[in-house]
Backbone as CSV, one residue per row, in Angstrom:
resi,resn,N_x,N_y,N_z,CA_x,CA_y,CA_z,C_x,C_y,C_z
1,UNK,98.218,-157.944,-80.004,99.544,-158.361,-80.490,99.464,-158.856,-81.932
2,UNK,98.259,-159.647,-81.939,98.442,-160.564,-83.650,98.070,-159.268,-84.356
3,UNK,97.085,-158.250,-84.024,96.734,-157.460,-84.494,97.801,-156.263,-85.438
4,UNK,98.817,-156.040,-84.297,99.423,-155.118,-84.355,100.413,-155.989,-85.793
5,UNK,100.566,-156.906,-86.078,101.512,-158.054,-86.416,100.952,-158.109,-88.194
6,UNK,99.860,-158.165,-87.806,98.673,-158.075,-89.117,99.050,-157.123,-89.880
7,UNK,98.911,-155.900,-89.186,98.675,-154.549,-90.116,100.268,-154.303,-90.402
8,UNK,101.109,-154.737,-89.708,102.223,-154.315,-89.905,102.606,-155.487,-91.443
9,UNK,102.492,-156.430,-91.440,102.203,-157.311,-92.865,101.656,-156.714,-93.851
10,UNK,99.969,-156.443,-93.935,99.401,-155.798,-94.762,100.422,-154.269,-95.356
11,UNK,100.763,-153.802,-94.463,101.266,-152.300,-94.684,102.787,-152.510,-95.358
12,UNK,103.462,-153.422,-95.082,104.762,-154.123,-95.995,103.836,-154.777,-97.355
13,UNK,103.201,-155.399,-97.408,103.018,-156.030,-98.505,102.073,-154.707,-99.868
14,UNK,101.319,-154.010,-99.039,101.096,-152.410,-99.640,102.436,-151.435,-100.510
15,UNK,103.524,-151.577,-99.570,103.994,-150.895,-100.403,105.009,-151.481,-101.336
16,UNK,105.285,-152.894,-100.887,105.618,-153.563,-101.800,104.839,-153.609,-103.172
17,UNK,103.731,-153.495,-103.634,102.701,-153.575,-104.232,103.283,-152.450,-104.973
18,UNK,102.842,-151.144,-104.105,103.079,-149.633,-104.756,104.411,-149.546,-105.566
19,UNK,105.689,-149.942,-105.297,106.785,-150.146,-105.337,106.861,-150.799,-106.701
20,UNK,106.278,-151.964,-107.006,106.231,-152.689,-107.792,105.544,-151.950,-108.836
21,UNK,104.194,-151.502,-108.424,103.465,-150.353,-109.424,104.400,-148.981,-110.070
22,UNK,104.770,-148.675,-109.414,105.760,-147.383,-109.883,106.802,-147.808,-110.854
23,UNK,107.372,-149.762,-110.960,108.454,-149.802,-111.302,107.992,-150.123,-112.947
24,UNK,106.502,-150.848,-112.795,106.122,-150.993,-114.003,105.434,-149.831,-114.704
25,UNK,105.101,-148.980,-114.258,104.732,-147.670,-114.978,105.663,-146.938,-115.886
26,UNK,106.779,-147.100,-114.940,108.275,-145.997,-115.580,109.100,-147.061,-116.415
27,UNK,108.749,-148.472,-116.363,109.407,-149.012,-117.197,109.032,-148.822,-118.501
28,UNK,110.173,-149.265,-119.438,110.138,-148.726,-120.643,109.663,-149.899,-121.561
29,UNK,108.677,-150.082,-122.276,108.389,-151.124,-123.956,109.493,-150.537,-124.658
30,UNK,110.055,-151.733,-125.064,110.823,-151.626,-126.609,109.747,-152.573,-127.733
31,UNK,109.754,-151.764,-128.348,108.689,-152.859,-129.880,110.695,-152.650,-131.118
32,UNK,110.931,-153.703,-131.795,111.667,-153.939,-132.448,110.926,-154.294,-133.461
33,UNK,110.883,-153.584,-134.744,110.200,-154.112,-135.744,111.222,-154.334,-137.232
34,UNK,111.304,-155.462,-137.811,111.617,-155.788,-139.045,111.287,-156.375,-140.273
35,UNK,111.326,-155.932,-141.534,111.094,-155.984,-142.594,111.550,-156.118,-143.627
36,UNK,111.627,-157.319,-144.074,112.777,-157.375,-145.355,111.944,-158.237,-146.608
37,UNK,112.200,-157.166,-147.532,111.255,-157.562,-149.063,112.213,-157.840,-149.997
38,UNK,112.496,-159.100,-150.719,113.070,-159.694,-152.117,112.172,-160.150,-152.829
39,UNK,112.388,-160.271,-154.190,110.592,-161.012,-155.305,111.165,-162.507,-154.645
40,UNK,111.876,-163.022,-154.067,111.682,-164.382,-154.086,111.127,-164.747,-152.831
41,UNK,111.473,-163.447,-151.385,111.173,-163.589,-150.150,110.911,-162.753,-149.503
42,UNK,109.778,-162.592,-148.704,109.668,-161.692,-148.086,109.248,-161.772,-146.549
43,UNK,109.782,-161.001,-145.631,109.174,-161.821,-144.192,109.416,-160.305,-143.140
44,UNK,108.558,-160.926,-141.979,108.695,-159.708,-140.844,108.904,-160.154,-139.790
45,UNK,109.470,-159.606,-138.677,109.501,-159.984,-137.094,109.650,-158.882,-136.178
46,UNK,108.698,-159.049,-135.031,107.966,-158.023,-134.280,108.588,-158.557,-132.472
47,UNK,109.798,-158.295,-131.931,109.745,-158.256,-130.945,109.746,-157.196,-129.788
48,UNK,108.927,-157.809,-128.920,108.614,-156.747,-127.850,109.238,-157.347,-126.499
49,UNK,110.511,-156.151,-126.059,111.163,-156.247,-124.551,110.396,-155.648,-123.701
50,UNK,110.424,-155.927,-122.054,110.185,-155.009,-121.379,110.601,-155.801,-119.978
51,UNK,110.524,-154.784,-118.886,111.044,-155.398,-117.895,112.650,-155.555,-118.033
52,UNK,113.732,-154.507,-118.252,115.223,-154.987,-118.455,115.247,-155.823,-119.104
53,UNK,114.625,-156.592,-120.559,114.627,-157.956,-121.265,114.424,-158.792,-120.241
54,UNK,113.973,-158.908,-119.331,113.268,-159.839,-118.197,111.973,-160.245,-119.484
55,UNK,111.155,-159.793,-119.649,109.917,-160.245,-120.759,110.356,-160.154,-121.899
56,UNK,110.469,-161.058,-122.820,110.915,-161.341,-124.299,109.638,-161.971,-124.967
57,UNK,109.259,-161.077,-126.218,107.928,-162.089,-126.905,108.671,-161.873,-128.038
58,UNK,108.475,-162.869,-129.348,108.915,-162.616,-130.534,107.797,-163.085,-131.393
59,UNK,107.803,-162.609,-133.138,106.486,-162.657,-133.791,106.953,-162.591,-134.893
60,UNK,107.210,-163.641,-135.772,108.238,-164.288,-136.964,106.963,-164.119,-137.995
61,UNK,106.543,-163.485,-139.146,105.559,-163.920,-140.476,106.603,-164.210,-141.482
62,UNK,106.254,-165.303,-141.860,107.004,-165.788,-142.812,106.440,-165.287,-144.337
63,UNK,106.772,-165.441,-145.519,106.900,-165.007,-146.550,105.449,-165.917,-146.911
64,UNK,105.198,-166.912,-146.489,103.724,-167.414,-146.667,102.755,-166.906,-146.635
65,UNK,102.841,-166.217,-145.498,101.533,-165.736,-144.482,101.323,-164.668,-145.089
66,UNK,102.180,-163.400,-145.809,102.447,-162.103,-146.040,101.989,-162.153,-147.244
67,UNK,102.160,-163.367,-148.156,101.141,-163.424,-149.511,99.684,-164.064,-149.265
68,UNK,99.446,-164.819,-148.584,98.044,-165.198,-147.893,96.805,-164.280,-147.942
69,UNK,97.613,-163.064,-146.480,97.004,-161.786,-146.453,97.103,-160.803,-147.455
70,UNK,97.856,-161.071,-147.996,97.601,-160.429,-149.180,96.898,-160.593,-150.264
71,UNK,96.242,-161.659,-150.489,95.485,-162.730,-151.289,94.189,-161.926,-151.052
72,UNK,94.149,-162.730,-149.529,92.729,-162.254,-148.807,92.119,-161.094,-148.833
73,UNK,93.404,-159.912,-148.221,92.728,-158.488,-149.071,92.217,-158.171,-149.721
74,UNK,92.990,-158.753,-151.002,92.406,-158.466,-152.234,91.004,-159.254,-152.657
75,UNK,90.652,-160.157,-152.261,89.558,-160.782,-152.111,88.752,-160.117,-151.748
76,UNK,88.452,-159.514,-149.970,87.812,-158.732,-149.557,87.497,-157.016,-150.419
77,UNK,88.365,-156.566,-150.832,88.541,-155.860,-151.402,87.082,-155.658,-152.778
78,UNK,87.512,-157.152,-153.165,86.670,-156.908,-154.567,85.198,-157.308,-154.448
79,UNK,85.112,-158.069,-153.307,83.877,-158.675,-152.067,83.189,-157.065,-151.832
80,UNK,84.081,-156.212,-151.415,83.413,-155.129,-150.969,82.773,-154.196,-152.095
81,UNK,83.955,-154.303,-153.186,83.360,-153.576,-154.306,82.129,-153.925,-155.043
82,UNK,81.427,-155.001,-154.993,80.554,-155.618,-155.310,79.426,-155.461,-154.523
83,UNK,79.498,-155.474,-153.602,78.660,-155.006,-152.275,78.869,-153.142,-152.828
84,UNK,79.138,-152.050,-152.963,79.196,-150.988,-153.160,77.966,-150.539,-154.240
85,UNK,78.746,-151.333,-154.902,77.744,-151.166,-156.308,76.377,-151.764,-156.507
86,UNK,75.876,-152.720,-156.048,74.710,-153.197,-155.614,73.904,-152.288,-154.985
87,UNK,74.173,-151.333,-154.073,73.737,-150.674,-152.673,73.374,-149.385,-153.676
88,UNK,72.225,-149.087,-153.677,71.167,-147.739,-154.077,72.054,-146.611,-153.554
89,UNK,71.312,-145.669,-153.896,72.119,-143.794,-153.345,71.238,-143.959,-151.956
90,UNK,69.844,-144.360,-151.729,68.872,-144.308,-150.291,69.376,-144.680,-149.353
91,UNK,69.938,-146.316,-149.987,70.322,-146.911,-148.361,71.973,-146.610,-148.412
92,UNK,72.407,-145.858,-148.833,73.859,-144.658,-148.507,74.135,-143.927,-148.257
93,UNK,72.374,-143.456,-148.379,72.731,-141.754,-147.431,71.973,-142.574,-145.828
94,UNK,71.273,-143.242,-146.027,70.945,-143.674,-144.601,72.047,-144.568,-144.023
95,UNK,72.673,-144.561,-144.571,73.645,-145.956,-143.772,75.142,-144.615,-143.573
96,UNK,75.199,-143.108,-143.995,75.898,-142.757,-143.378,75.428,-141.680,-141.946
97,UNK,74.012,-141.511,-141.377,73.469,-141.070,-140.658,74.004,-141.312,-139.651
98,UNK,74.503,-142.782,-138.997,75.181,-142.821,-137.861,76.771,-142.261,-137.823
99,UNK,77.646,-142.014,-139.047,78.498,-141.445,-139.354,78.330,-140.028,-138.892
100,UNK,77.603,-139.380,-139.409,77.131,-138.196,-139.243,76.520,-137.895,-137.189
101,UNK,76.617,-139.014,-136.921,75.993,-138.795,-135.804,77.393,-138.910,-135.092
102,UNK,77.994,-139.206,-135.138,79.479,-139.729,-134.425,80.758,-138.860,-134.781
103,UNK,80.500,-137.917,-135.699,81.500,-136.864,-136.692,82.341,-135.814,-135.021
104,UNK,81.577,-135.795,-134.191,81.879,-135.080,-133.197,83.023,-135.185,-132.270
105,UNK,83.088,-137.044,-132.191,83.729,-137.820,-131.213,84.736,-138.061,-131.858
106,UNK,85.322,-137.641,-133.264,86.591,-138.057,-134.014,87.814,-137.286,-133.940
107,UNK,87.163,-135.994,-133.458,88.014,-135.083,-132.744,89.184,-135.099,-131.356
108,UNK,87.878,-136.065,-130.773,88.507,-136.269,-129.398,89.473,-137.712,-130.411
109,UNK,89.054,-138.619,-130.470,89.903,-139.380,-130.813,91.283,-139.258,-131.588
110,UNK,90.984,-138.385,-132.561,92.385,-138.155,-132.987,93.299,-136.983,-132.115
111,UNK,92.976,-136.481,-131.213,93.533,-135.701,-130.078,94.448,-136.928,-128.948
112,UNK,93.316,-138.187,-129.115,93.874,-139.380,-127.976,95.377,-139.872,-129.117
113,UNK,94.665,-140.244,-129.937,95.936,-140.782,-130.867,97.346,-140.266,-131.266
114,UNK,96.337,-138.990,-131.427,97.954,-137.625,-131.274,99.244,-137.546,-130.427
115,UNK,98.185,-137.508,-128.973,99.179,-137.488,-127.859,99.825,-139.025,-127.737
116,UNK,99.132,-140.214,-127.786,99.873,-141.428,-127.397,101.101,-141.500,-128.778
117,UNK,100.768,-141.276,-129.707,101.739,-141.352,-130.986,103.074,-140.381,-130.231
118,UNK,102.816,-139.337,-130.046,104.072,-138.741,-129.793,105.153,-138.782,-128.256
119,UNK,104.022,-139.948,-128.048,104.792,-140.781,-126.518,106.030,-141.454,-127.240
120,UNK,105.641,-141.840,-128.220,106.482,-143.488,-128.814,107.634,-142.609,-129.376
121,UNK,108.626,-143.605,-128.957,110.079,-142.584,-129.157,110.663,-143.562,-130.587
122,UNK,110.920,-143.336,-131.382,111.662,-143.551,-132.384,113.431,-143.594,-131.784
123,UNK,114.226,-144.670,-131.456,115.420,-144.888,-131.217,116.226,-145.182,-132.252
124,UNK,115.504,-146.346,-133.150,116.597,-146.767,-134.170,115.582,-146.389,-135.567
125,UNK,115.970,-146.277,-136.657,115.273,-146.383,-137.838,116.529,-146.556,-139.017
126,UNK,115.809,-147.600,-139.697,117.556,-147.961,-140.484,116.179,-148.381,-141.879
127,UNK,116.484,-147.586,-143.116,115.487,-148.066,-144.243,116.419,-148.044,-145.590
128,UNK,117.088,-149.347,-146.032,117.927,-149.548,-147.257,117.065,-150.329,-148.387
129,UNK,117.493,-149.931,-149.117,116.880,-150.126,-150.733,117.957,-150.749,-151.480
130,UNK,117.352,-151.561,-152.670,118.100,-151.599,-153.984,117.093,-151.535,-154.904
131,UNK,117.530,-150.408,-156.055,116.271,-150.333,-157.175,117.170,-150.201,-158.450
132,UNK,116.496,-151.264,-159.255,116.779,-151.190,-160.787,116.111,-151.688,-162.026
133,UNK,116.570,-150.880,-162.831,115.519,-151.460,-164.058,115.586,-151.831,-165.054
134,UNK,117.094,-152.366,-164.933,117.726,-152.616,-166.783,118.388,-151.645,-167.027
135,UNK,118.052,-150.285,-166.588,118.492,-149.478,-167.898,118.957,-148.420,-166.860
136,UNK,120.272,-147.353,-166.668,120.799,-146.812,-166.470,119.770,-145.615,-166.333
137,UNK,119.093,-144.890,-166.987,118.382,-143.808,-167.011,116.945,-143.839,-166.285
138,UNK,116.336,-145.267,-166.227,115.053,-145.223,-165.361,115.505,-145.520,-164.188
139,UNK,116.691,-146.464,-164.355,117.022,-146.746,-162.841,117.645,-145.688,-161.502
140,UNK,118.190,-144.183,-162.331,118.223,-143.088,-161.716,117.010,-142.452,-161.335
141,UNK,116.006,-142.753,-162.021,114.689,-141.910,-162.279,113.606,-142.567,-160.826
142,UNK,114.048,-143.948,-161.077,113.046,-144.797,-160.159,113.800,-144.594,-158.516
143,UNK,115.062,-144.247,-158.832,115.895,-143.874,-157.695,115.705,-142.380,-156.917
144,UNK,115.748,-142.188,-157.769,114.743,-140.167,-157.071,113.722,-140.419,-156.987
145,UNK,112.597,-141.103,-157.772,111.313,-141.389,-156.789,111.566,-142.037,-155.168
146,UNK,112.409,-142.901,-155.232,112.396,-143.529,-153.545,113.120,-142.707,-152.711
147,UNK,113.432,-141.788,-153.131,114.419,-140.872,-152.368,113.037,-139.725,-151.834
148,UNK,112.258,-139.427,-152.926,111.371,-138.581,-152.362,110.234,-139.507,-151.558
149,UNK,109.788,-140.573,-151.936,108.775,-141.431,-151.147,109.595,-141.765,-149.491
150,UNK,110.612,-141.809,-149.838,110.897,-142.063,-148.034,111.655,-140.517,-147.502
151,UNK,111.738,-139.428,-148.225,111.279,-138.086,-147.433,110.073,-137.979,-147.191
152,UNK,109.117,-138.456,-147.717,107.524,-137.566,-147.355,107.258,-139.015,-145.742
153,UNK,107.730,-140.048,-145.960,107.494,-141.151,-144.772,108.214,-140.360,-143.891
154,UNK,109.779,-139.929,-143.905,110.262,-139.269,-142.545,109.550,-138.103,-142.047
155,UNK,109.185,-137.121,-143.065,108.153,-136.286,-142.708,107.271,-136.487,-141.662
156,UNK,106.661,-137.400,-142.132,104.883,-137.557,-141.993,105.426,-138.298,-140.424
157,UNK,106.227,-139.501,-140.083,106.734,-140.092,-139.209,107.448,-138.884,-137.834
158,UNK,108.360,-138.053,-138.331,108.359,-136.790,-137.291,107.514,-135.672,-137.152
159,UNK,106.480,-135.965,-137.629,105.165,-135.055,-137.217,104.731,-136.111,-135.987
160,UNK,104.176,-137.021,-136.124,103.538,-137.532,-135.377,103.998,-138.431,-134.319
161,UNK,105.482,-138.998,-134.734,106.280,-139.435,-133.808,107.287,-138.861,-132.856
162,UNK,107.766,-138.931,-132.271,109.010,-138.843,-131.511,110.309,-139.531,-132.110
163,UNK,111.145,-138.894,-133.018,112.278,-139.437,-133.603,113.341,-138.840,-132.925
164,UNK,114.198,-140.257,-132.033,115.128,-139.358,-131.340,116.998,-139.808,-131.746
165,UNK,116.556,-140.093,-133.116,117.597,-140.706,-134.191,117.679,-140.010,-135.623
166,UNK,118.601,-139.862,-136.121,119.114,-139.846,-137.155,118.871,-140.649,-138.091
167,UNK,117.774,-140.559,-139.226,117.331,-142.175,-139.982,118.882,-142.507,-140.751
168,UNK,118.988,-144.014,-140.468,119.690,-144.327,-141.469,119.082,-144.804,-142.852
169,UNK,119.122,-144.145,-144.070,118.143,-144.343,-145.050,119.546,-144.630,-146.405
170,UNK,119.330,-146.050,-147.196,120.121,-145.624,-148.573,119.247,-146.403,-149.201
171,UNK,119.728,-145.366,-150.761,118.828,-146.499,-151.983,120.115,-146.847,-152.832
172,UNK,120.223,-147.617,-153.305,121.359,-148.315,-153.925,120.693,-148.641,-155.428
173,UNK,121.341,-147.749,-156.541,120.696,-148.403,-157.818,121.844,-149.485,-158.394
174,UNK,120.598,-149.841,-159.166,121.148,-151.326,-160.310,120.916,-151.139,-161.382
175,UNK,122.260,-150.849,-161.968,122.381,-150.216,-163.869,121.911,-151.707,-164.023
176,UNK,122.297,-152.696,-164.100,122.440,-153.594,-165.079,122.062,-154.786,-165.332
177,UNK,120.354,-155.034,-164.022,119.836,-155.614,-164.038,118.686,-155.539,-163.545
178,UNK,117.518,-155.621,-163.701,116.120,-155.801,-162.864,116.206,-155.676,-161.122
179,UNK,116.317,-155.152,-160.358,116.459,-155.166,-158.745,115.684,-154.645,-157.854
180,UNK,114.746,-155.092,-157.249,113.944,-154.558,-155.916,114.203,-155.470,-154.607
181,UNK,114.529,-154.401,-153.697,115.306,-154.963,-152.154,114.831,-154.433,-151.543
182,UNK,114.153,-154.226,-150.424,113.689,-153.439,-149.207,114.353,-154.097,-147.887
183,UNK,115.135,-153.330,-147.070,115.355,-153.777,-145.501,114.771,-152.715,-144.253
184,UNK,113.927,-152.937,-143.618,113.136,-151.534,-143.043,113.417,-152.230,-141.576
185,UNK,114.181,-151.606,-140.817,114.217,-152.000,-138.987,113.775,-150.569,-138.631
186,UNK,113.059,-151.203,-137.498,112.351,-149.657,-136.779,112.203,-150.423,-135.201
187,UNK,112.829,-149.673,-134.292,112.674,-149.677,-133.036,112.112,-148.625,-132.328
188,UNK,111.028,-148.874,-131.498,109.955,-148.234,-130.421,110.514,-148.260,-129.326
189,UNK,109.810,-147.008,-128.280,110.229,-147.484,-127.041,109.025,-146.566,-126.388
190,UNK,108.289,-146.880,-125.430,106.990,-146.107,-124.706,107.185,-146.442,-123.408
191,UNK,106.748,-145.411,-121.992,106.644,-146.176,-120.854,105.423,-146.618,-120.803
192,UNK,105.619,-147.669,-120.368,104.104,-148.797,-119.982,103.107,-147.867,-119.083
193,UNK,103.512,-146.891,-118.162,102.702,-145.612,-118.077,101.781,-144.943,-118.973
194,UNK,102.692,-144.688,-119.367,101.731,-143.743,-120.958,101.016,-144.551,-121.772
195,UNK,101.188,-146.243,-121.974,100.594,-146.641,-122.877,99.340,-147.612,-121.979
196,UNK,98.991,-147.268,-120.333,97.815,-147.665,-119.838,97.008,-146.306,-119.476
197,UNK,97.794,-144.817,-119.621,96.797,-143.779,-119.761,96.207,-143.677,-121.043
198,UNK,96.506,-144.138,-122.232,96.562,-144.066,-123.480,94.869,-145.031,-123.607
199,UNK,95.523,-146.083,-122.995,94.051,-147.108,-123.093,92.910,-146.942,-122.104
200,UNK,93.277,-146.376,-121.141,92.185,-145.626,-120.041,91.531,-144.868,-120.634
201,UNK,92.441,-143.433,-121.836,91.537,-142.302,-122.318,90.474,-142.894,-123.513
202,UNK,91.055,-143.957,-124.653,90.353,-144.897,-125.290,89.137,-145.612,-124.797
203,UNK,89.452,-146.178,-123.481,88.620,-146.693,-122.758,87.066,-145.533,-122.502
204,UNK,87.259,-144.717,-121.940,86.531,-143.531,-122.136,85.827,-143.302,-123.334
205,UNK,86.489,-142.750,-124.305,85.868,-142.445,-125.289,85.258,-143.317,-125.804
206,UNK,85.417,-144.613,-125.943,84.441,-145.922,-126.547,83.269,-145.943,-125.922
207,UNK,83.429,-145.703,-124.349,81.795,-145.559,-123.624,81.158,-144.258,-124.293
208,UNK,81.983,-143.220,-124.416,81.189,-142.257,-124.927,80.309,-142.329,-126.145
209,UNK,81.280,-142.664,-127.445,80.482,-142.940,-128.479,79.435,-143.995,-128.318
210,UNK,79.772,-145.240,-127.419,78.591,-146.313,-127.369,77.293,-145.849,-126.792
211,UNK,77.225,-144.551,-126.238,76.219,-143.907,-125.226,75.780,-143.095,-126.569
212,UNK,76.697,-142.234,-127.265,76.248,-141.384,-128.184,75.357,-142.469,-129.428
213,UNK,75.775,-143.309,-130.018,75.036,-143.856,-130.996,73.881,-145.427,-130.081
214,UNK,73.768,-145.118,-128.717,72.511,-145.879,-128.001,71.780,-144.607,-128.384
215,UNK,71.964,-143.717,-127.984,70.931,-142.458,-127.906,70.488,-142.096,-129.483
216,UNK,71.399,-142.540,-130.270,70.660,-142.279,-131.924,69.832,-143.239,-132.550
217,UNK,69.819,-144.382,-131.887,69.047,-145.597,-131.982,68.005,-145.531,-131.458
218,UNK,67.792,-145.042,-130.605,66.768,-144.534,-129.711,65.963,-143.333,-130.248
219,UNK,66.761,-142.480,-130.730,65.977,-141.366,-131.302,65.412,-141.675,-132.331
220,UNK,65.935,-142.689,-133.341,65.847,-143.119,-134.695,64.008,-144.126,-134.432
221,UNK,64.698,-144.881,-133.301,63.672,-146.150,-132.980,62.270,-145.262,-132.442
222,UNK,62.070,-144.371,-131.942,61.040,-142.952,-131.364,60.742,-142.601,-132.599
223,UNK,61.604,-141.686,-133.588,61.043,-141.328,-135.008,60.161,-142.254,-136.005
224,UNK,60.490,-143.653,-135.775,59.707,-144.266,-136.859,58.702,-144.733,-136.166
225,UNK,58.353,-144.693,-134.845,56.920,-144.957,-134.205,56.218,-143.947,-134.595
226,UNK,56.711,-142.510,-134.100,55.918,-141.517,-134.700,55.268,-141.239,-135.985
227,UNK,56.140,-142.142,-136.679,55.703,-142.146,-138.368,54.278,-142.996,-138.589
228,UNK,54.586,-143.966,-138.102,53.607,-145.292,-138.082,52.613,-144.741,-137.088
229,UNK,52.229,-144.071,-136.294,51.680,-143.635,-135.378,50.535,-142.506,-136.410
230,UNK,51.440,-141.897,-137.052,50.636,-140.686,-137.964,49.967,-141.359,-139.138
């Protein structure tokens, strides 16, 4: 009797489980992303829905933080360049050997990246400008440059994305004074499905390469015994 009572529990609470699994697979991520650049301010915010807005996270960088990292970059940046130039042609062709050993597995990876990129659906995209430069004639000039710099972004963005919108895109010039404005909103949407096959196939391939460059360490660590050996 308790028996029969048991399994009949377990077997409700199973497909309750399954039920629950299916609902979070097919549910949909929204990522909401915004961007707004003035010389006096600049800031971003990154929220992510899911669950019917049942889950709300939000992710505010303030105009602080955005020159910070930007600081730091450039720091690193010139950190690295210094480090470049120090470093012989010997230990650069040896330090790209494991590069060369891994050239194989970049294939598969950008095949993984390919397909999860063109999961992500592009819903909203809204990118407004103001550009000016004093002067009536550069400020047309600097105005057809941003006209072609955010064709080659929609481009490059419906190759690899899923755009299932109409961009709203304007540049607005300024005869008659100095003006740079950026407002960039971009909304995502992926099923939480696709984006845990996405990290499963990742998942994979990281063991692979970690197996592929154990085994070049190994071959490497064998070659220089043999050396010392002779």
């Amino acid at each position: 009797m308790w028996n029969v009572i048991i399994l009949k529990i377990i077997g409700i609470m199973i497909v309750i489980l399954v039920f629950l699994l299916m609902i979070l697979i097919f549910t949909k991520l929204k990522i909401d992303c915004t961007y707004k650049f003035e010389p006096k301010e600049q800031w971003a915010t990154i929220q992510i829905k899911a669950l019917f807005g049942l889950f709300r996270y939000r992710i505010k960088i303030p105009s602080e933080k955005i020159n910070r990292q930007k600081l730091q970059a450039d720091h690193e940046d010139k950190e690295m360049n210094g480090m470049v130039q120090e470093t012989d042609n010997e230990d650069g062709l040896s330090s790209l050997a494991p590069i060369k050993q891994l050239l194989p597995h970049l294939q598969e990876l950008y095949k993984i990246l390919k397909s999860f990129l063109k999961k992500l659906q592009i819903i909203q995209f809204e990118w407004k400008s103001a550009i000016g430069t004093g002067d009536a004639a550069s400020s047309a000039i600097a105005c057809g440059a941003g006209w072609a710099l955010k064709g080659n972004v929609i481009g490059v963005i419906s190759h690899y994305f899923t755009l299932k919108v109409y961009p709203d895109m304007q540049i607005t010039p300024v005869f008659n004074h100095i003006a740079s404005q950026t407002y960039l909103r971009c909304m995502i949407q992926i099923r939480i499905g696709h984006a845990i096959l996405a990290g499963m196939k990742l998942l994979k391939y990281w063991r692979q390469v970690s197996e592929a460059y154990a085994d070049y360490k190994t071959m490497q660590t064998e070659s220089k015994r043999e050396d010392q050996s002779i």
